[in-house]
C-alpha positions as a Markdown table, in Angstrom:
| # | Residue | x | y | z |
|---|---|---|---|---|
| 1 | Unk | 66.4 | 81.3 | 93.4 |
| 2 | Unk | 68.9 | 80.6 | 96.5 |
| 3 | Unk | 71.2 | 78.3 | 94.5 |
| 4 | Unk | 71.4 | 80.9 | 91.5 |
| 5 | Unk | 72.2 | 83.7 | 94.0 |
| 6 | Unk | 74.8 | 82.0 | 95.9 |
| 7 | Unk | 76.6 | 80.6 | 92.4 |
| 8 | Unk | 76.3 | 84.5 | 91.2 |
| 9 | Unk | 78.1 | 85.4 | 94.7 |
| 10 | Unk | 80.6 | 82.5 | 94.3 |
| 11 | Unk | 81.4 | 84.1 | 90.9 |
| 12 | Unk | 82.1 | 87.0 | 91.8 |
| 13 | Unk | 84.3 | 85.6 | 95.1 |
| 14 | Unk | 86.4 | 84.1 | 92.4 |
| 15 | Unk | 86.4 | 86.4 | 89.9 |
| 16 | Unk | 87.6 | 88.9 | 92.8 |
| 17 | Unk | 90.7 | 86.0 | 94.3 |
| 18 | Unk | 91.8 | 85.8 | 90.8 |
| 19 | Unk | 92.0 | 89.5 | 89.8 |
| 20 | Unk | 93.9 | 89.5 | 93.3 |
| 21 | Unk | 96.2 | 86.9 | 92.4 |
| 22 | Unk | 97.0 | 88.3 | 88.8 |
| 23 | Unk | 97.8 | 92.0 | 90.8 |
| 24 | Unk | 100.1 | 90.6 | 93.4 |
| 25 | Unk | 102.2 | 88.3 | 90.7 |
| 26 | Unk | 102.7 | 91.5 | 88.9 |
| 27 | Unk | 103.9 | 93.3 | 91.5 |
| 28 | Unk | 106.3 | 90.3 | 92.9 |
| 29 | Unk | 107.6 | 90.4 | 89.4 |
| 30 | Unk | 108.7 | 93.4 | 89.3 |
| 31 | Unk | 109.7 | 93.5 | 92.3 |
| 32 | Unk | 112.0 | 90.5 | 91.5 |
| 33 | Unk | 112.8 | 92.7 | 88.4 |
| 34 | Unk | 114.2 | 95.3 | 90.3 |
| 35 | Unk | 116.6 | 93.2 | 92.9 |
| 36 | Unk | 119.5 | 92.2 | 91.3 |
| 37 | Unk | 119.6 | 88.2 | 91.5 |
| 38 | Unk | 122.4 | 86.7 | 94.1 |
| 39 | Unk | 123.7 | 83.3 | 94.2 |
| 40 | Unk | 122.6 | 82.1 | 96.9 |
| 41 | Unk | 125.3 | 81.1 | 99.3 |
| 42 | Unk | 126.9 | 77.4 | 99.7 |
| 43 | Unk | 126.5 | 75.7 | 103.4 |
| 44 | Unk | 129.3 | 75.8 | 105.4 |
| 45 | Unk | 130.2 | 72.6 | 105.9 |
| 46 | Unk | 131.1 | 71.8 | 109.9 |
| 47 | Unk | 134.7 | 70.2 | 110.5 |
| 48 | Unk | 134.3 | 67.2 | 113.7 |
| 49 | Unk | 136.5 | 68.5 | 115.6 |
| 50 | Unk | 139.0 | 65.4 | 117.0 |
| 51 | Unk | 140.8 | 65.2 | 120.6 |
């Protein structure tokens, strides 16, 4: 009886993480939907400067 309540709570554990996971990629996405995509910006390259 232990082993079946523990893999019922397990279940549920995941069944919870994934419905959690699912929510916050939505919302990411449309977040990300919403900000207008920039280029992102090219390193600056640094001169040596001689003497």
């Amino acid at each position: 009886m232990t082993s079946r309540v523990a893999r019922q709570i397990l279940d549920l554990e995941a069944t919870a993480r994934e419905a959690k996971t699912k929510r916050l990629r939505a919302a990411r996405l449309a977040q990300e939907a919403d900000v207008p995509a920039v280029p992102p910006k090219k390193a600056v390259s640094k001169r040596n400067k001689k003497a």
